[in-house]
C-alpha positions as CSV (number, residue, x, y, z in Angstrom):
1,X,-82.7,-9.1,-25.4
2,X,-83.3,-6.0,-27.6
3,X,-83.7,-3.9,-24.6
4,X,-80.6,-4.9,-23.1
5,X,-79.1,-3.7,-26.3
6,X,-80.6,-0.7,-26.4
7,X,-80.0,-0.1,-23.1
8,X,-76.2,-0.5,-23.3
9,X,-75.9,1.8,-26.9
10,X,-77.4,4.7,-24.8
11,X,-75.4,4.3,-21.9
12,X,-72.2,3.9,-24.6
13,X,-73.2,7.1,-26.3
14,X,-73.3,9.1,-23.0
15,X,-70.0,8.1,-22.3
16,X,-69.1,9.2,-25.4
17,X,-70.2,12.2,-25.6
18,X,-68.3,13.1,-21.8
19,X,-65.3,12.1,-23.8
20,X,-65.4,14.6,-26.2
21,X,-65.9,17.4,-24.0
22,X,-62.8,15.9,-21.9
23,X,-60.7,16.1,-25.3
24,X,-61.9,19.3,-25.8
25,X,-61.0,20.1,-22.4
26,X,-57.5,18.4,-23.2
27,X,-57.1,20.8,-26.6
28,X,-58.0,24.3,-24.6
29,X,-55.0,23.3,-21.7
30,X,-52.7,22.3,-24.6
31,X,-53.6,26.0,-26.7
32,X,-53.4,27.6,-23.3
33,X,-50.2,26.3,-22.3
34,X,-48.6,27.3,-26.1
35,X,-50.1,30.6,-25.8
36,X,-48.1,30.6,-22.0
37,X,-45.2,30.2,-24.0
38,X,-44.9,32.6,-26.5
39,X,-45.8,35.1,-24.2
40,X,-42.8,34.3,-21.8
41,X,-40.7,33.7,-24.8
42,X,-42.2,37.2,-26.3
43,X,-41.3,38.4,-22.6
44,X,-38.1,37.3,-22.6
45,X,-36.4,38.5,-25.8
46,X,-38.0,41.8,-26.0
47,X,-35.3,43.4,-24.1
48,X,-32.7,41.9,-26.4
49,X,-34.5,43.2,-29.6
50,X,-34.7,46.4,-27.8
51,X,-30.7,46.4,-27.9
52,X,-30.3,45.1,-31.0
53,X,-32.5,47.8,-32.8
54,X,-31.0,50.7,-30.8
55,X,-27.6,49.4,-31.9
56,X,-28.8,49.0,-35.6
57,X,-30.3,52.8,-35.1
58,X,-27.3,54.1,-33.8
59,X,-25.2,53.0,-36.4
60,X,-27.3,54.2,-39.5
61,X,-27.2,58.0,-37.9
């Protein structure tokens, strides 16, 4: 009986140790996906801040 039990807490702790590498798995798709984001947001409004600051520019000389 106290093999069996044995037995079944390793096999329990292998299974949790796969599932923290598949959250940490999760948590670097989640980062890379945000990161995705800013940069296409970045992307996306540079060329209006571009504008702007010219405008800003051209009205202070």
């Amino acid at each position: 009986m106290l093999n069996l039990m044995l037995i079944m807490m390793r096999a329990n702790g292998g299974f949790h140790n796969r599932q923290r590498g598949a959250t940490l798995i999760e948590y670097a798709l989640i980062i890379a996906a945000i990161a995705l984001v800013v940069l296409v947001g970045s992307m996306a409004i540079t060329g209006d801040l571009t504008s702007f600051f010219d405008t800003v520019g051209g009205e202070l000389e």
